[in-house]
N, C-alpha and C positions, 0 to 999 in steps of 0.2 A: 668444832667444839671450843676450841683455845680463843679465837674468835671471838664467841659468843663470853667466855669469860670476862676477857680484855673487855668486848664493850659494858657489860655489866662492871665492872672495875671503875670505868669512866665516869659512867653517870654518877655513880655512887660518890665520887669526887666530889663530879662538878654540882654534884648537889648542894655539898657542906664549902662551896665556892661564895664570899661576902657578895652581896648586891649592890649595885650603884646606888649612891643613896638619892634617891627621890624618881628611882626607875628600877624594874623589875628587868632579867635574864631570862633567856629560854636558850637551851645546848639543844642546838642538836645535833647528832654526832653521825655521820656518814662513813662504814669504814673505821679506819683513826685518825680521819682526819676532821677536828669539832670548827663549829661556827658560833659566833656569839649574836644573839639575838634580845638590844636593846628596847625595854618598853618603857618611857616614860610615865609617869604617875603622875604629873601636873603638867601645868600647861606653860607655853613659849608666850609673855604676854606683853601686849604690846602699845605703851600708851603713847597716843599721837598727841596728846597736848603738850608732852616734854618734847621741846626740840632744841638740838643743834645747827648743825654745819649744814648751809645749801652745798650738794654734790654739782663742782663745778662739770668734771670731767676725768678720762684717764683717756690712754695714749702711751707714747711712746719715741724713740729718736730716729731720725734717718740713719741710713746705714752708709751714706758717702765712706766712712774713713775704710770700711770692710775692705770693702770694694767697689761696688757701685751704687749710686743712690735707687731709690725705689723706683721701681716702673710704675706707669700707670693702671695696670692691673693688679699690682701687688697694694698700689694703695687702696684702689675702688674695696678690693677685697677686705681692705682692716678697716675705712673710713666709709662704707657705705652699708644701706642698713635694710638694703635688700636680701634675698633670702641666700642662706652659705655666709653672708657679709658679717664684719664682728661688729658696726657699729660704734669703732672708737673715736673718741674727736678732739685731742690734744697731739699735736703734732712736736716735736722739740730740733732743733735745726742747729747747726756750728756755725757761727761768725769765721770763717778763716779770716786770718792776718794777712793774706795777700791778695785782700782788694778784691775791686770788679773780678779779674780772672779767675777765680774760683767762684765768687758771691755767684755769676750766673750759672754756673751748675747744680743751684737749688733752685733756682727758678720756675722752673715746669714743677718740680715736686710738690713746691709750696702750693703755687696756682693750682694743681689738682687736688690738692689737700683741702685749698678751702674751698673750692665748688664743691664737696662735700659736706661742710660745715663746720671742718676742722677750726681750731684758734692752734694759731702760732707760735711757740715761745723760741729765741734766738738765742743763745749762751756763745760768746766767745771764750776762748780756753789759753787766748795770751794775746793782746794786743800786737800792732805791728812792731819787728824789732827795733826800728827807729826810734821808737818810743820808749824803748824799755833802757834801764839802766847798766845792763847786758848785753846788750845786742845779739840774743837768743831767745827762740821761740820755747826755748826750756828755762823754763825756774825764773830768776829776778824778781825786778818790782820795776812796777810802772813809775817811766823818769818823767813822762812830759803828760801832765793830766788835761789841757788843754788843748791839744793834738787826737788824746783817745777819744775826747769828749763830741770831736769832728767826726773824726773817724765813726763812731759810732753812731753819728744821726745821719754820714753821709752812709752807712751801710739801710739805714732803716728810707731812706728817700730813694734810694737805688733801689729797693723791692717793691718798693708802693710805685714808682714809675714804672715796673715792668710789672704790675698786677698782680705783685707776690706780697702784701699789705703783711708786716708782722703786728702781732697782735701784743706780745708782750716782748718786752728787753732786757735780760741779765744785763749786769756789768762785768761777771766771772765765773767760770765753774771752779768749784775747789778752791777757794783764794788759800788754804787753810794749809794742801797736798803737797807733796816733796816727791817730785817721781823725776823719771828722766823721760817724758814725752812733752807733748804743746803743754805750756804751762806758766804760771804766774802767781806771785804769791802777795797775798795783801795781811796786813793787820786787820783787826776793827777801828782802829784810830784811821785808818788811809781810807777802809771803803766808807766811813762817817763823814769823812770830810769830801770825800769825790758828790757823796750823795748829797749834801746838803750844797755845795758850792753848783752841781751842774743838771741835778734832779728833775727840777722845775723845767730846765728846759730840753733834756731827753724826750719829759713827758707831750710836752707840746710839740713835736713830733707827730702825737698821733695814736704811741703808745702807752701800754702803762711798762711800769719800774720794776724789776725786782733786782731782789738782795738777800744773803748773799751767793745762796748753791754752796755752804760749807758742807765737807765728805761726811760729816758728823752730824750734822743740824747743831754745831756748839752756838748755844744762845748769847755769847759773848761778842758775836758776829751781829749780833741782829737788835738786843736789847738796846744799846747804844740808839741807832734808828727810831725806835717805836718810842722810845722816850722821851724824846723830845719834841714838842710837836711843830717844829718847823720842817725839822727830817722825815719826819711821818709822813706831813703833806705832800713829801716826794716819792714816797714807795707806796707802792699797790698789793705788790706780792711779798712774799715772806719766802724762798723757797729753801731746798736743803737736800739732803741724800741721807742714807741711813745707813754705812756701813761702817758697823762695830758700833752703832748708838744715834741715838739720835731720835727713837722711834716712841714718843714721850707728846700727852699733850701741851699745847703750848698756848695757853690762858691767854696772854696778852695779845697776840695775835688778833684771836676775837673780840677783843675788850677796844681795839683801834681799830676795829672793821677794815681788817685787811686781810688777804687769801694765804689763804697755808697749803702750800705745793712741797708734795714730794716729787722732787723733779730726776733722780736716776738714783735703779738701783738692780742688780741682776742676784742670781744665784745658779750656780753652773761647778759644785763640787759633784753633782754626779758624776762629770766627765774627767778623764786625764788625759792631759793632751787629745782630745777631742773624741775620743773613744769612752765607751760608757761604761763605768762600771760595775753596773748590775741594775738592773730592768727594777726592783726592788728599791733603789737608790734616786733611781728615775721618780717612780713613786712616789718617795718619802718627799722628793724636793719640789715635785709639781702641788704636794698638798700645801708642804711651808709656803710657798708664793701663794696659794687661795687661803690661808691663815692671816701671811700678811698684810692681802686685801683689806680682810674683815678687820684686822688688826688697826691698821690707818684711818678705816673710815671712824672706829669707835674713839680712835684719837684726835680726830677734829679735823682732818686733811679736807680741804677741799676737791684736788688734785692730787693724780695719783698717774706719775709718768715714768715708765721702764725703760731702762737702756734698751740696745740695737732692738727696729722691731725685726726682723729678717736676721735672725741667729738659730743656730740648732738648739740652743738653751730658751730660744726668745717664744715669738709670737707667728714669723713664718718661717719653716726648715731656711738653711740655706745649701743644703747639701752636706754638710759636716755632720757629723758626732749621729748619724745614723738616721738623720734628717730627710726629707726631700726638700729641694729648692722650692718657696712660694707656698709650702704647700701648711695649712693652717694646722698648730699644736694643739693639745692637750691644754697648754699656760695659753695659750690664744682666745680658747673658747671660755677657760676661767676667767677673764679677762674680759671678755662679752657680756658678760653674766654683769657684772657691775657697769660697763658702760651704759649698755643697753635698761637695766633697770634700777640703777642709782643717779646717773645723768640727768640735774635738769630736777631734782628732788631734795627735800629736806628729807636730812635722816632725822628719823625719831626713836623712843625709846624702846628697847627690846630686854628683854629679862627670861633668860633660862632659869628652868626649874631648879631650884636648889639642890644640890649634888650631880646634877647633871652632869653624864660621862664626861672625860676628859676627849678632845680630839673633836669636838663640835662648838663650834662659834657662830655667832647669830648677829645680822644688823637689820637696819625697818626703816623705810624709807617713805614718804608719803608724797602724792604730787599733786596740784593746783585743786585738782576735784576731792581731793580726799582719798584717792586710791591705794594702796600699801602694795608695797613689793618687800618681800620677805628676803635676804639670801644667808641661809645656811653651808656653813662648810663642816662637812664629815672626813677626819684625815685620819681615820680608824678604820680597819676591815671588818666592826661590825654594823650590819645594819640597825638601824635604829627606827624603830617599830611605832605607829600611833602618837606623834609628835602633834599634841593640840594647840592651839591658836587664840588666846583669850584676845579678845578685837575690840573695840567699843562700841561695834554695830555687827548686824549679820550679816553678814557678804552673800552679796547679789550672784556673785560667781568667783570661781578659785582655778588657775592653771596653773601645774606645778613644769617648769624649765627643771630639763636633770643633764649635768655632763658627767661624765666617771673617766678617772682617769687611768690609761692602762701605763704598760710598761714601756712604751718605744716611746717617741718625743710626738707622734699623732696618734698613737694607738687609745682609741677612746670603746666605751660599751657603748655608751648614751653622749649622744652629742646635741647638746642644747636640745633634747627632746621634751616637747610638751603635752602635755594629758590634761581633763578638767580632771578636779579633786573634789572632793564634798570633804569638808573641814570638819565634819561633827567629828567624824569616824577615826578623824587624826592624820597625819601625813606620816608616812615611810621617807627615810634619808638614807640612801643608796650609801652605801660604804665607798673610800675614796670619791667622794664627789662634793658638787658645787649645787645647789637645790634651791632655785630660787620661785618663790610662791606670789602669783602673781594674783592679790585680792580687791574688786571689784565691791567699792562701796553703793550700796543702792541707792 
């Protein structure tokens, strides 16, 4: 009887509870324990004549400094796009400072990376000490620029002789950071002047240029370059990281037709000291990383490349933080979701319904034939109900990809699981999940 009270109590609540505005609620309440049941009222619409940014690719780094570089089945499994495979295909690799004897212990990983179809990017993280005006692999500034200038076209001729081709060339990670590990610190006056004095002929190597991988993306790094257009004509890439800022579109970039890489970034405060602190935390931080998927591509990112891929926070366990080794995450398959149907496509315009819950973000991607791929992220526990699709044609066919994220670092509901849809009737967005809509112009 007390029971039936309480639940009469509830509804009666959640009755006179406000509604999302431009989508309707349904409670319903099981027990005392309610669910919220999103319905949207308008439509997710999506015009393919506004476009931006081709989707280069996303990826991720090797894992040499951990412990050991990737196997060849750990890569097949993130770089191949057979069935289980995630599909990815940016690779990021470390220049070591000592030469040939480490350069060949990327070797084999690269060479398996691109019989894949992987592209390469190489970042050194401090020149050889000889060069530096320290004579440590920690901190200083580069003393002798026409020594690193060797050094680094003789690193990029020693992989393309052994069939390890890099595909792009940093000159720095972090020129910006102050830490006490491999490191080096540049101005914007120093990396302006390296690039325009030695640029041109990095490139003619074989590869393209980037600059600079600040911890920030600070544009005072990079504005210098694009502006002028003799320095321009030496860089290709633009790249950058986004921790504590940086996560901003960046107009000019596209205005000199040049690629905008976010090239490293993680998130791992679930964990303390490698232990997790609540399955719930795990949650919250596997959605922020598929948020800030969706978040980069609407910012113009071409590229979109995560630190270690083989970490208990990453893409495959490595046995830590409650992980299994090798074995593909929750953030892995989020992670697929865009490779696999943003890769290799223009994104175009996408517009949620006005008021539309908080915790769901939306991007539209189109490819050579006109096909759309939709990817939604829902980082709210409620479902969201009848989600319609204004298109500018009637789709010939609809498969909706769903992953859900649980609480371990692989504990998934739905793992890249696909179904056909019929789009009249609206699409359902699975709470905690990644939902991407795979539409088939006729």
């Amino acid at each position: 009887m007390r029971k039936t009270i309480y639940l009469t109590y509830l509804l009666s609540v959640f009755s006179l509870l406000p509604s999302y505005g431009g989508s309707n609620e349904k409670i319903t309440v099981s027990g005392e324990i309610s669910s919220v049941e999103v319905h949207f009222a308008a439509p997710l619409i999506i015009d393919t004549d506004t476009e931006y940014q081709k989707v280069i690719g996303f990826g991720g780094m090797n894992t040499k400094w951990q412990a050991s570089t990737l196997s060849d089945n750990e890569i097949t499994t993130l770089y191949g796009n057979g069935e289980g495979q995630l599909g990815y295909n940016v690779l990021r690799v470390r220049i070591s400072p000592n030469g040939e004897r480490d350069w060949k212990q990327v070797v084999g990983t690269v060479r398996k990376a691109k019989s894949l179809g992987a592209t390469i990017l190489a970042t050194p993280w401090t020149p050889p000490v000889g060069l530096k005006n320290n004579h440590s692999i920690v901190q200083g500034e580069l003393g002798d620029t026409d020594g690193y200038a060797a050094y680094l076209k003789s690193f990029v001729r020693y992989m393309q002789n052994n069939g390890a081709d890099i595909d792009v060339l940093s000159i720095q990670n972090e020129p910006d950071i102050d830490v006490k590990y491999e490191s080096c610190q540049w101005s914007p006056a120093q990396i302006y002047d390296f690039v325009k004095k030695y640029g041109a002929e990095l490139r003619a190597t074989g590869v393209k240029l980037m600059a600079s991988e600040h911890s920030k993306f600070n544009h005072d790094f990079t504005d210098p370059l694009l502006q002028d257009a003799q320095v321009a004509a030496n860089v290709d890439c633009i790249g950058g990281h986004i921790y504590g800022g940086g996560l901003v579109s960046y107009d000019l970039v596209a205005q000199k037709g040049k690629e905008y890489w976010m090239t490293e970034h993680y998130l791992n405060k679930a964990w303390k000291d490698k232990v997790l602190t609540s399955p719930e935390a795990l949650r919250t931080e596997n959605m922020a990383f598929a948020e800030e998927l969706n978040n980069c591509m609407n910012l113009g990112f071409n590229v979109y490349i995560w630190w270690y891929l083989r970490r208990f926070y990453s893409m495959l366990g490595d046995g830590d933080g409650g992980s299994v080794r090798s074995e593909v995450t929750t953030r892995g398959y989020f992670l697929s979701h865009f490779a696999k149907y943003a890769t290799g496509r223009i994104r175009v315009k996408a517009t949620l319904p006005e008021g539309a819950p908080s915790g769901i973000s939306a991007t539209a991607y189109k490819n050579a034939e006109g096909d759309i791929s939709v990817i939604l992220v829902n980082s709210s526990a409620n479902v969201m109900r009848g989600l319609k699709i204004a298109l500018p044609f009637k789709a010939a066919k609809a498969v909706k990809v769903v992953t859900t994220s649980g609480t371990t670092p692989a504990e998934t509901v739905k793992k890249m699981a696909q179904s056909k849809v019929k789009l009249a009737g609206g699409v359902d967005v699975d709470a905690y999940s990644v939902v991407t809509l795979l539409i088939k112009k006729p």
